[in-house]
C-alpha positions in Angstrom: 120.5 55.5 137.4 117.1 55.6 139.6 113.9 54.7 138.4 113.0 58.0 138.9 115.3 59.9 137.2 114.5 57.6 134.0 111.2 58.6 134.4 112.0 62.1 135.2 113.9 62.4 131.8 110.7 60.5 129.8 108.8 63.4 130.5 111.6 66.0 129.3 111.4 64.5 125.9 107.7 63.6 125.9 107.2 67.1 126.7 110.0 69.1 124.5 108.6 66.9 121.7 104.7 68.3 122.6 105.4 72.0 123.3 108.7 73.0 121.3 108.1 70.5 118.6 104.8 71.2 117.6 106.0 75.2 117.1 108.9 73.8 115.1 107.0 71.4 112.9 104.1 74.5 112.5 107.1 77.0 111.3 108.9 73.9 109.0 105.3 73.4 107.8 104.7 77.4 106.6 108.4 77.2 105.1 107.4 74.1 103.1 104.0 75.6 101.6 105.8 78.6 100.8 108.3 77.3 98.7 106.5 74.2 97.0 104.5 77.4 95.4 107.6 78.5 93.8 106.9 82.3 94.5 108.9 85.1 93.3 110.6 84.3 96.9 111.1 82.0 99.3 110.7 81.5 103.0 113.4 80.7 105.4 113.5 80.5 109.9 114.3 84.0 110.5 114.1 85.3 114.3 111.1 87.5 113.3 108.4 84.1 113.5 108.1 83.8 117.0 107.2 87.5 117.2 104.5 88.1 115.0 101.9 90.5 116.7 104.3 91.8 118.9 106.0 94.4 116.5 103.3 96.3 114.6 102.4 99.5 116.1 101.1 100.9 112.7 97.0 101.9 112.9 95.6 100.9 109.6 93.6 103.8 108.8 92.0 105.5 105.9 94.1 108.8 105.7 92.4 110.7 103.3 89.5 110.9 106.0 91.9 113.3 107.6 94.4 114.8 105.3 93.7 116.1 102.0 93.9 113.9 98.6 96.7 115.3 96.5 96.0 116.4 93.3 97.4 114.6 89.8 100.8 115.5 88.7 100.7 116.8 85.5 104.5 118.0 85.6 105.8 114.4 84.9 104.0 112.3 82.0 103.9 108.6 82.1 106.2 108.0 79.6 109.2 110.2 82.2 108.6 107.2 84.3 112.0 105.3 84.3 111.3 101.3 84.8 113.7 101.8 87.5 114.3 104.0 90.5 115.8 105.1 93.2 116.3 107.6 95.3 119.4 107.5 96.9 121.3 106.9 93.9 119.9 110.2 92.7 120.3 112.0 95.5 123.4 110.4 97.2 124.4 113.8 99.4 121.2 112.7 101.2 122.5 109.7 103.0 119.9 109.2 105.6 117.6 108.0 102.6 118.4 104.2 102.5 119.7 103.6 105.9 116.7 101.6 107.9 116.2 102.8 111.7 115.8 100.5 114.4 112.7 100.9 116.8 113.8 98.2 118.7 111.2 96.5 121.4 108.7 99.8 121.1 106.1 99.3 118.2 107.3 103.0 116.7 107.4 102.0 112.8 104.2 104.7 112.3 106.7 107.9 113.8 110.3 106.5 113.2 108.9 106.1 109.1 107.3 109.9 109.4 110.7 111.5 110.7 112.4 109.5 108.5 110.7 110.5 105.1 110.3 114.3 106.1 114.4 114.1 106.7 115.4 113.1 103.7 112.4 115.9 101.6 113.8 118.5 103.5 117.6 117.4 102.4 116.2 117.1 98.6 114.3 120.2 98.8 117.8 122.2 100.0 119.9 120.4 97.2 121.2 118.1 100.2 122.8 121.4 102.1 121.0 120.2 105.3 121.5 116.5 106.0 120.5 116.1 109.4 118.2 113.4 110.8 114.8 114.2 112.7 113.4 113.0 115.6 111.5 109.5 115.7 111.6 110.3 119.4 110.1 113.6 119.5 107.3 112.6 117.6 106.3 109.0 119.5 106.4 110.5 122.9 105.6 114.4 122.4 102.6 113.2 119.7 99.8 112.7 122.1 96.9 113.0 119.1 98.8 110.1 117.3 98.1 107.3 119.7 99.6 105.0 122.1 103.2 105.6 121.7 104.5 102.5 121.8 101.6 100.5 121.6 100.3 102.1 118.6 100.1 105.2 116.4 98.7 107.1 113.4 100.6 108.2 110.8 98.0 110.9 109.1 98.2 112.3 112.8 102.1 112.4 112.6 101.8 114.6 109.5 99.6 116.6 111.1 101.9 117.1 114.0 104.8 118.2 111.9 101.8 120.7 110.1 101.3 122.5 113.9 104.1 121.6 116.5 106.8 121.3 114.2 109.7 118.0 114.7 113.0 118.3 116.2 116.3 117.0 115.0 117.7 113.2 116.5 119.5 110.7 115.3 119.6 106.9 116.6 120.1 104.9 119.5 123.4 106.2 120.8 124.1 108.6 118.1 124.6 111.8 120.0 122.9 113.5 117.0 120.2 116.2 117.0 118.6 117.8 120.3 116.5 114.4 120.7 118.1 111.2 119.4 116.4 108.0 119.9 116.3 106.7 123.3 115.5 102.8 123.2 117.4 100.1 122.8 117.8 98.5 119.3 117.2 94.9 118.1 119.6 93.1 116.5 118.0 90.1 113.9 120.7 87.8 113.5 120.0 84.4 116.0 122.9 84.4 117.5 123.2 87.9 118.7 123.0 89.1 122.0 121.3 91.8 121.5 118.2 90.0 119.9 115.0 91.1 121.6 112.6 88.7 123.2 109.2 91.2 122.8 108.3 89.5 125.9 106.8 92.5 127.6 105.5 95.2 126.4 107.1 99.3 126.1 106.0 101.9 127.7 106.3 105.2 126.2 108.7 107.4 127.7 107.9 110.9 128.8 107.7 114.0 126.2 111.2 115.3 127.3 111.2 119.0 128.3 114.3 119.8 126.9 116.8 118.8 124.5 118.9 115.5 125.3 122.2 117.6 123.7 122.2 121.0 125.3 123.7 122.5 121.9 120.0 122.8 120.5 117.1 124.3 121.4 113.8 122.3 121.8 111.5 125.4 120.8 114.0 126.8 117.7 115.2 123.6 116.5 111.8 122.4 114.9 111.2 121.8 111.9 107.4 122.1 110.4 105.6 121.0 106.9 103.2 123.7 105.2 101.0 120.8 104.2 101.0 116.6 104.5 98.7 115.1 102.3 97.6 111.1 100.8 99.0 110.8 97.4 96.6 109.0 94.9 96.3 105.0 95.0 97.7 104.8 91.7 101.0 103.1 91.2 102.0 106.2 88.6 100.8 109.4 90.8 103.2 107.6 93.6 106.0 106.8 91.1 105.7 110.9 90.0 105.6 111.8 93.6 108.8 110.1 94.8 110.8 111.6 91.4 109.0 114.8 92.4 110.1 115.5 96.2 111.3 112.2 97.4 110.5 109.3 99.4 107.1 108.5 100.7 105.2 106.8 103.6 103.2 103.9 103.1 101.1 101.8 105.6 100.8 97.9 104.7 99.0 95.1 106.2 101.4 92.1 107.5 100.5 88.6 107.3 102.4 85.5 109.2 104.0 84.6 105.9 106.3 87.9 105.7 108.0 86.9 109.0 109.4 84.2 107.0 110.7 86.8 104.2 114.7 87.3 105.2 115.6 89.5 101.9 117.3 87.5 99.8 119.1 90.0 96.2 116.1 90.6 93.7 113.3 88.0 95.8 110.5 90.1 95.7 107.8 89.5 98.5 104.1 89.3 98.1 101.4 87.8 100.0 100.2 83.9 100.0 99.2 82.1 103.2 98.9 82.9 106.7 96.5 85.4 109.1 96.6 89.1 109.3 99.2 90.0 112.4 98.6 94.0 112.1 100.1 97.1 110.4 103.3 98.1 109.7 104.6 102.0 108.0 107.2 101.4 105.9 108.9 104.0 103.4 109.5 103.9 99.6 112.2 104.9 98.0 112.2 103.3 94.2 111.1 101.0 92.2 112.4 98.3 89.6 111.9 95.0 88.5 113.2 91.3 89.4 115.7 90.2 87.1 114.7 86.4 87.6 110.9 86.7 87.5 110.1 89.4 86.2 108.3 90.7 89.4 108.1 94.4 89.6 108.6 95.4 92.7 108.5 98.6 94.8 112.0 98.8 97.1 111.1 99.8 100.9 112.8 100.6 103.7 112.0 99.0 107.3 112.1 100.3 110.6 114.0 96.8 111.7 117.4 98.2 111.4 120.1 97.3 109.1 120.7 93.5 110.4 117.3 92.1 108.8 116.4 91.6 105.1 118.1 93.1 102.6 120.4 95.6 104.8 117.3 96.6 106.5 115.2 96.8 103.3 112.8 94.8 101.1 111.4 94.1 97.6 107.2 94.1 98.1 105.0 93.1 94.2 104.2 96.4 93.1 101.0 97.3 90.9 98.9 94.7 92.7 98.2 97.1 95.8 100.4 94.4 97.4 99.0 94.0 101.4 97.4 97.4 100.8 100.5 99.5 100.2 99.9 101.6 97.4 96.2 102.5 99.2 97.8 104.3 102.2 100.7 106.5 100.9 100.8 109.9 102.4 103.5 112.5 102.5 103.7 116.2 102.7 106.6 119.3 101.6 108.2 120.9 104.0 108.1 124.4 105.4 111.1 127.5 105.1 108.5 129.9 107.1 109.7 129.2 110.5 112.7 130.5 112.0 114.7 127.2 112.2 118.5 127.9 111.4 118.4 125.8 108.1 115.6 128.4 106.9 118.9 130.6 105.9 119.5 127.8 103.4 116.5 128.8 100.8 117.5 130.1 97.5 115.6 132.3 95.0 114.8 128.7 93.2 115.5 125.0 93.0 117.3 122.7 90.3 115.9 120.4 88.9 117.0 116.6 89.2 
């Protein structure tokens, strides 16, 4: 072996050692501080920490500047408050409720969370009679009041949306469902697939289609509107009646370095404790409950990360804390039976109560 290929390997190692090293020792370093605190969870190498800012498309935003504050529910007291919740188990003809989309590459979280909880309202407000998804698509690249698309979004402004233009139907990635399923590719979390994005370039936001994708539906009839969106109260009790009231809800939340290390683990319950803010995320909460092991009460959320990361695609976050913000930003709104959509026909004289 030549003097200069010993050399030439010497600076391989010196170098691997300086560059992918030092990222190494700074991850093994969060995991460590994490877990000597013996939080209610603990931190593990997940893909998610070398992508940080890359993935939050969410504009954190004070909503009630733009929609209307609800008003207190006085239909359900405090003591009708079950310690634990959720809704799918109530509701289980509404199967879209726990299953978490995938945005893939495109920061979409703020539209794919909007569609998402107006889907399954609409299936509990029709007794689970109309089960079909609605368009994350239509809304990130037909919304042009919401934002950036892919680069960022509002998700007061994708109430407001529903409120004038109305959302089509539109399933995921591949799905053939709806008159505008999703369009971009999904990420897969586990390290050793090979669909596991790099978020080395950015998205760009494709074109508000002209038509629907399936030429079964209609892109004019097929929309579906709200009659009002609104913030629901920052208390952790108006939210709790609002969810048992007309379903899930959308919540914007703050994310710091250390939830990148969070991978989900049965009744771990995240909250924050080191690390810089990386930007906002919308997420949507379905229930509510309380960790066995530390007695951590917890609000359970679904992501937008698809069904591969955490805990099947959801997560345990502290609730009553206003936990990185969530219970300050929760908006929702009920949908509409004026319009001429085909599931209008569905409306009865009156609806039973759950």
């Amino acid at each position: 072996m030549s003097w200069k290929v010993i050399i030439g390997i010497i600076v391989c190692i010196v170098l691997s050692d300086g560059v992918l090293g030092a990222t190494t020792r700074r991850h093994l370093d969060m995991i460590r501080l994490i877990n000597v605190a013996n939080l209610s969870w603990t931190a593990d190498t997940t893909p998610e920490v070398s992508r940080e800012r890359r993935r939050f498309g969410t504009v954190l935003e004070d909503s009630s500047l733009t929609l209307e504050v609800k008003e207190a529910n006085e239909h359900i007291s405090n003591d009708q408050i079950p310690a634990a919740y959720n809704v799918s188990s109530v509701w289980p003809q509404c199967s879209k409720i726990s299953h978490p989309r995938n945005q893939g590459e495109c920061r979409s979280d703020w539209a794919i969370t909007a569609a998402s909880v107006l889907t399954d309202r609409i299936c509990i407000y029709l007794w689970g009679l109309f089960n079909q998804p609605l368009s994350a698509y239509h809304v990130l690249t037909c919304c042009t009041q919401c934002g950036d698309g892919c680069s960022s979004g509002s998700a007061a402004a994708a109430w407001q949306f529903f409120q004038t233009e109305g959302v089509v139907t539109g399933g995921d990635r591949k799905s053939q469902v709806g008159c505008l399923p999703y369009q971009l590719d999904p990420c897969d979390y586990r390290p050793s697939s090979k669909d596991s994005c790099t978020f080395s370039n950015p998205v760009n936001t494709p074109a508000c289609p002209t038509s629907c994708i399936d030429d079964r539906y209609n892109l004019q009839t097929d929309r579906i509107f709200v009659n009002r969106s609104y913030v629901i109260q920052s208390d952790v009790q108006e939210i709790q009646k609002e969810i048992m009231a007309n379903g899930p809800v959308q919540a914007s939340m703050m994310v710091y370095q250390d939830f990148m290390y969070y991978n989900g683990n049965d009744e771990e319950v995240y909250y924050h404790y080191l690390g810089e803010l990386l930007g906002g995320m919308s997420v949507k909460i379905i229930g509510w409950g309380t960790a066995a092991g530390s007695q951590t009460d917890y609000w359970l959320v679904v992501n937008s990360w698809g069904s591969s990361w955490g805990l099947d695609g959801l997560f345990r976050i502290r609730r009553g804390t206003n936990e990185c913000g969530i219970e300050s930003n929760v908006i929702a709104g009920d949908p509409s039976l004026d319009h001429s959509h085909p599931f209008a026909s569905l409306k009865t004289s009156g609806r039973p109560t759950k």
